[in-house]
FINU-936575 format. One record per residue: y, x, z of N, C-alpha, C in turn. Coordinates in steps of 0.05 Angstrom, whole numbers, padded with zeros to 5 digits, always signed. Atoms other than C-alpha are relative to their C-alpha. Layout:
# FINU-936575
YXZYXZYXZ/...
# end
This chain:
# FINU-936575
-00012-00026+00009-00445-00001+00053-00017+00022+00013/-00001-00022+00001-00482+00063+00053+00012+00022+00017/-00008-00014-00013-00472+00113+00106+00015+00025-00010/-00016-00015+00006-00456+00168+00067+00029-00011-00007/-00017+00019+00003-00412+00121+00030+00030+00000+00015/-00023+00005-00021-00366+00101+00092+00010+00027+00007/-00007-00021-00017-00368+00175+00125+00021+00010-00025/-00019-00017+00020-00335+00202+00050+00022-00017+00002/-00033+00023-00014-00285+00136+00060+00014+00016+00024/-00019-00014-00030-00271+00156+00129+00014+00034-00004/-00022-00027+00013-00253+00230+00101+00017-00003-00011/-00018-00001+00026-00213+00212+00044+00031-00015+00024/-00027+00008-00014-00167+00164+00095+00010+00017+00018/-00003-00014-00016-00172+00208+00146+00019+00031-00010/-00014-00021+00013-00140+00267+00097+00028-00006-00003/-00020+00009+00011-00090+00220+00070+00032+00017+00006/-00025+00000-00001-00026+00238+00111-00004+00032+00002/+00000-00031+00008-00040+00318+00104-00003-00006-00040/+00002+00004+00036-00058+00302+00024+00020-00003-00005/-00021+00015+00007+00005+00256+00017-00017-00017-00026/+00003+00022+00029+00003+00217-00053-00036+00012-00014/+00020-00015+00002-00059+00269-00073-00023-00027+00007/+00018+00010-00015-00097+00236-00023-00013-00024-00002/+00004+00038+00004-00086+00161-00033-00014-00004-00039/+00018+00006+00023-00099+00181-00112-00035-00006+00002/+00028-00009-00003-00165+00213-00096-00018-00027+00008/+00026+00021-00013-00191+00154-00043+00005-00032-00019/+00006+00032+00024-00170+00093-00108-00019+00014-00016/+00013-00008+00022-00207+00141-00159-00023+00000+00010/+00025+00009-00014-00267+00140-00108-00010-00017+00004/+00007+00037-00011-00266+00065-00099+00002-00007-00035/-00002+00015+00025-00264+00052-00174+00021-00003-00017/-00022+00006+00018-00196+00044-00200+00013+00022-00018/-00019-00009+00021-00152+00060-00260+00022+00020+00018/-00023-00016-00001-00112+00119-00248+00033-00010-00010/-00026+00013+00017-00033+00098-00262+00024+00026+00015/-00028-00017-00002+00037+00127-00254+00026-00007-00007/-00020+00012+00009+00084+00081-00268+00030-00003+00021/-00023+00022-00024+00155+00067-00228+00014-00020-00004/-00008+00025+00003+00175+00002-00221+00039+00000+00007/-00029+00002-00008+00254-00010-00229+00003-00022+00016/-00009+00016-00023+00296-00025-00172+00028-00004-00006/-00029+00011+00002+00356-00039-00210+00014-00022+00000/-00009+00038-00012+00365-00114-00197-00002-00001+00035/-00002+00011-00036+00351-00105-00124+00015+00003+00006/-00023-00005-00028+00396-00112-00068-00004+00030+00012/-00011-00019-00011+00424-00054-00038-00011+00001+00019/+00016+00002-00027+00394-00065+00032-00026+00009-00009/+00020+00004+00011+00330-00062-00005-00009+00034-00011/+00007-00038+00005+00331+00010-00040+00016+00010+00008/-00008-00021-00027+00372+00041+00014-00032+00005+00020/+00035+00002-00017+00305+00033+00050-00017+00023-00015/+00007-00011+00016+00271+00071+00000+00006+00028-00002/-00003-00032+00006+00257+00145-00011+00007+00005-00035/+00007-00005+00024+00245+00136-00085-00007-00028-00014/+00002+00028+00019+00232+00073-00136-00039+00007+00008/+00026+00004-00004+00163+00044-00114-00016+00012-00028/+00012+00000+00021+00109+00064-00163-00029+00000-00008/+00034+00008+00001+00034+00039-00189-00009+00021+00004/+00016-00019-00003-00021+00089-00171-00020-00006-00001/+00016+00007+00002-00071+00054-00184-00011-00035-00005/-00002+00040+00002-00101-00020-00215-00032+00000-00003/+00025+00007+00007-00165-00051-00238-00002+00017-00023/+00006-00009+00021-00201-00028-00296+00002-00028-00021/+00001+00029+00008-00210-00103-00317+00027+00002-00022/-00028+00008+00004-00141-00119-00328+00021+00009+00005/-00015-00010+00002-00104-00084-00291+00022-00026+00010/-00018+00021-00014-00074-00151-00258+00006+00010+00030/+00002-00011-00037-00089-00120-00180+00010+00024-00001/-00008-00021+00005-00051-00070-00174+00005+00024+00026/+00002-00025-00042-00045-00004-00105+00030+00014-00017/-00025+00004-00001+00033-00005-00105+00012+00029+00031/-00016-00013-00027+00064+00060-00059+00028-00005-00001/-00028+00004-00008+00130+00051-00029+00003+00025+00020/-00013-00017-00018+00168+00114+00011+00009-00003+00007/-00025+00006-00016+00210+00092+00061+00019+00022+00003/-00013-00020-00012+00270+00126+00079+00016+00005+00028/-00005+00002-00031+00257+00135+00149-00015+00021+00006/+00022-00023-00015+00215+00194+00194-00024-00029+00014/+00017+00021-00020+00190+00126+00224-00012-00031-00006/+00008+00013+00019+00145+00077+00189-00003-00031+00019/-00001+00021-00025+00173+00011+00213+00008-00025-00022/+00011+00017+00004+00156-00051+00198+00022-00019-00024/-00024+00012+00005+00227-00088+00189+00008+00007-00038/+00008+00000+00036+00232-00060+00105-00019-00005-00009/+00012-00003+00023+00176-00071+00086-00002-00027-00008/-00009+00028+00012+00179-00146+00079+00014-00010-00023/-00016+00003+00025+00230-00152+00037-00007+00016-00022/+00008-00007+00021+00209-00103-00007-00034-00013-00015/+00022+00005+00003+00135-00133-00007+00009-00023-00018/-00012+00032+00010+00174-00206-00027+00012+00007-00028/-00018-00001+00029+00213-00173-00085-00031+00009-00019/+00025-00013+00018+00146-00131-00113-00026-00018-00012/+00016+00021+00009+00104-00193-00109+00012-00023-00022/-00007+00018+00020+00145-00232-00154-00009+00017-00027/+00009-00019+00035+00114-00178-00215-00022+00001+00012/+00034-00019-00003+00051-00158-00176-00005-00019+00019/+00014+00018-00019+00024-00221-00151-00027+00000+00020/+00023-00014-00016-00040-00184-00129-00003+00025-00002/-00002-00025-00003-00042-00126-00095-00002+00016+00020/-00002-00014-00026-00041-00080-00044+00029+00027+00003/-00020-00005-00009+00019-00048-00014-00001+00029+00015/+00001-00029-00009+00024+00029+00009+00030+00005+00002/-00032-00010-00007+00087+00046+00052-00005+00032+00017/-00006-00029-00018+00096+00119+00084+00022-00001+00014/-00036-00006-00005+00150+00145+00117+00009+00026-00010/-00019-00021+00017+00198+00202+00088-00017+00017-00002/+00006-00029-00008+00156+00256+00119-00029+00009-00020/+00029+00006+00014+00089+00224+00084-00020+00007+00019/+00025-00001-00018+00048+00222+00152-00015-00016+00010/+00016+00023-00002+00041+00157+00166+00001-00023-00021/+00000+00023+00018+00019+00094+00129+00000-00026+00008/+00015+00023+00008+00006+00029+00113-00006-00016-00018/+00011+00017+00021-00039-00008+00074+00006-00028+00007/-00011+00027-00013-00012-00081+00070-00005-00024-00025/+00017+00022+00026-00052-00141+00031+00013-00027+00008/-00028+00027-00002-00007-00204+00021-00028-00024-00004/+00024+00016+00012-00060-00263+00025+00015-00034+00012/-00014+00026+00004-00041-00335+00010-00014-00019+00017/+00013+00028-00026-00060-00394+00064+00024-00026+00003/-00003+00027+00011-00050-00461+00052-00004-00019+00028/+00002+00011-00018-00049-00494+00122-00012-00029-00004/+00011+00028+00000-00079-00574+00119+00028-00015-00007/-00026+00013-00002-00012-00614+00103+00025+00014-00001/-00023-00014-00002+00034-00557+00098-00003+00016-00033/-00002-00013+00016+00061-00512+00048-00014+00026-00002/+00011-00033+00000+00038-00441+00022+00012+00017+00013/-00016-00026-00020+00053-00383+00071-00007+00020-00013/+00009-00023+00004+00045-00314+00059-00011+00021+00030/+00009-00008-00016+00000-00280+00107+00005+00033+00002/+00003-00033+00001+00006-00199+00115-00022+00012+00017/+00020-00009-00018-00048-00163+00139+00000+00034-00006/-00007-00026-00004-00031-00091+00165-00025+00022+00001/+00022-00014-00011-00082-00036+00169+00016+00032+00002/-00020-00024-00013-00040+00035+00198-00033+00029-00003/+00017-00016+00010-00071+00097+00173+00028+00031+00010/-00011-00027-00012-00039+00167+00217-00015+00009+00021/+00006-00024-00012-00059+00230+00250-00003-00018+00029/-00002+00008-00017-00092+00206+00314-00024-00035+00001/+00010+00031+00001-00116+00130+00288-00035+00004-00001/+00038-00008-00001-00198+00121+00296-00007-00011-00039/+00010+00004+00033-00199+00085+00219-00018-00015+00007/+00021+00009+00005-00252+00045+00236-00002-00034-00017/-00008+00028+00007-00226-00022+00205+00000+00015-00025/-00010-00005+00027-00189+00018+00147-00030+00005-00014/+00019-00007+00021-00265+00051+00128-00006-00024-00007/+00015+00027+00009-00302-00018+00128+00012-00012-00019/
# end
């Protein structure tokens, strides 16, 4: 990767939680992807589930391809972007959006996370679901999220 490259990455994340939604458009339309705008209904979910929730999750972005991978935000409805919702909501969203990436805030829209669900198959065991967190707020160095 290109130095300039990374340093405009590292801006665009680094903007994010002043941008809000803006922001996260801008740094998928930089990386290649389909602009979108869709909200996904939460009217079969559990109650526990969109109480959590600021707002009905909604696409912001997919492949150009297909359009199978999809950059999924979710708004919590908390000041405090914590861990304990997003599970369950990740488990309900993946049953429609089997690949994808996961964008939670909290109410205020300062902090994030980007959250990639990746499948591992242990030797003799069943399929797990792996999560792999990467935390994007005022303060964080980004040096994982640019790469």
């Amino acid at each position: 990767m290109n130095n300039n490259f990374r340093q405009d990455i590292f801006n665009f994340l680094n903007n994010i939680p002043t941008r809000k939604l803006d922001g996260l458009r801008e740094l998928w339309a930089e990386l290649g992807y389909d602009q979108a705008n869709s909200l996904i209904s939460t009217r079969q979910w559990p109650t526990s589930e969109t109480e959590s929730l600021a707002e009905p999750p909604r696409v912001i972005a997919s492949t150009a391809t297909n359009g199978d991978f999809r950059i999924i935000y979710c708004r919590l409805n908390d000041s405090q972007l914590r861990l304990t919702p997003q599970r369950p909501i990740i488990n309900r969203l993946i049953q429609d959006n089997p690949f994808g990436l996961f964008i939670f805030s909290n109410a205020d829209q300062t902090a994030y996370h980007l959250v990639n669900v990746k499948y591992e198959q242990p030797l003799g065991s069943t399929m797990r679901r792996i999560f792999r967190r990467i935390s994007i707020a005022p303060g964080e160095q980004l040096r994982t999220a640019t790469e």
